[in-house]
C-alpha positions in Angstrom: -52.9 -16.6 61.2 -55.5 -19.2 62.0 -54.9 -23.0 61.9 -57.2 -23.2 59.0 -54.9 -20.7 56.7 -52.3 -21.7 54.5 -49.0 -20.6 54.8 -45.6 -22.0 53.4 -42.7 -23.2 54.7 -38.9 -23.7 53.3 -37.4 -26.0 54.6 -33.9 -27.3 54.4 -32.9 -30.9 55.6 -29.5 -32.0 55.8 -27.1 -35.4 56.8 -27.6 -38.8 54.9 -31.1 -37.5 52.8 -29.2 -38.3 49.3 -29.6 -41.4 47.4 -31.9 -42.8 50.3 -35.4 -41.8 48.9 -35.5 -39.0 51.0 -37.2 -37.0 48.2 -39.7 -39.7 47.2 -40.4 -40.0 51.1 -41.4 -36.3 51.1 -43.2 -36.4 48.2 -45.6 -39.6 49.9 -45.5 -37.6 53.0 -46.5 -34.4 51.6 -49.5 -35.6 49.1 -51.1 -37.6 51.9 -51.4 -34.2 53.8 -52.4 -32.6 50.7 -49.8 -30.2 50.7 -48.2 -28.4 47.1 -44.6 -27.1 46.5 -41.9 -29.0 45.4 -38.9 -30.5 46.9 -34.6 -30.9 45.3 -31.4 -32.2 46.4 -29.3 -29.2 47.0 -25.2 -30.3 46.8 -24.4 -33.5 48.1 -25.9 -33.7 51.7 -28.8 -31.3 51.9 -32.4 -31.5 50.7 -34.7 -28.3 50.2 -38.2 -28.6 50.3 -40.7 -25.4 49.6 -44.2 -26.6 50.5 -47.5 -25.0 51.6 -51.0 -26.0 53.0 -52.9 -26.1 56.1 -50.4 -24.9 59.5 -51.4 -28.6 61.0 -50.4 -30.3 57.9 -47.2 -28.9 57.4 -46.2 -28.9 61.1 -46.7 -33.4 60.6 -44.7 -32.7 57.2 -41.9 -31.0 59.3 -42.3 -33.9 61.9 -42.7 -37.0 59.2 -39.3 -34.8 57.6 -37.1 -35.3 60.9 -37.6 -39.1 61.0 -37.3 -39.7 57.3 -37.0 -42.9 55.8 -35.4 -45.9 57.9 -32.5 -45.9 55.2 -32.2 -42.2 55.9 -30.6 -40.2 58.7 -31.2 -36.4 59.7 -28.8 -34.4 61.2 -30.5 -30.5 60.6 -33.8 -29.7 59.8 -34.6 -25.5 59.6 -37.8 -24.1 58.7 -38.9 -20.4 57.5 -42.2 -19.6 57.7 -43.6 -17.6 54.7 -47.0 -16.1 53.6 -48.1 -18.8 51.0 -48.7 -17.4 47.4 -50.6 -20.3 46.0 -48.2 -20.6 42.9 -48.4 -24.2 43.2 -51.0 -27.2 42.1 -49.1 -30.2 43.0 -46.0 -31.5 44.6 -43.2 -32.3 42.2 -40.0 -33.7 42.9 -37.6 -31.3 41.0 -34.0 -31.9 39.5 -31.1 -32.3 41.8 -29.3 -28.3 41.9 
């Protein structure tokens, strides 16, 4: 894969990313590197994001991801990567699961 190609990556974050803004953050992060997906709390200490765009852009995603807002504190951070399928026009914040 080229740097230029998209490709997709699912990532799951977890520690104190609930009721921080850790979604919002991710949401910022991920529009200002023009990236689509979407991102969800996940039970009560894990967020899961499903993104895809540009290798470079998500690999400063993944990086803004492990800092995460000040109020904010990441303990785990995996990442699959995954041919993208270009389902996606935007990135939502979805409904806490």
């Amino acid at each position: 894969m080229s740097a230029e190609e998209t490709a997709r990556a699912h990532i799951l974050i977890t520690g104190k990313v609930q009721g921080v803004g850790f979604r919002a953050f991710a949401q910022y992060e991920g529009v200002n590197l023009g990236l689509t997906g979407w991102v969800s709390n996940v039970g009560y200490d894990e967020v899961e994001c499903v993104v895809e765009g540009a290798r470079p852009a998500l690999e400063a995603f993944i990086e803004s991801l492990r800092r995460g807002p000040r109020t904010g504190r990441v303990e785990h951070l995996g990442v699959e990567w995954l041919p993208a399928s270009h389902e996606f026009t935007s990135l939502k914040i979805r409904a806490s699961r």
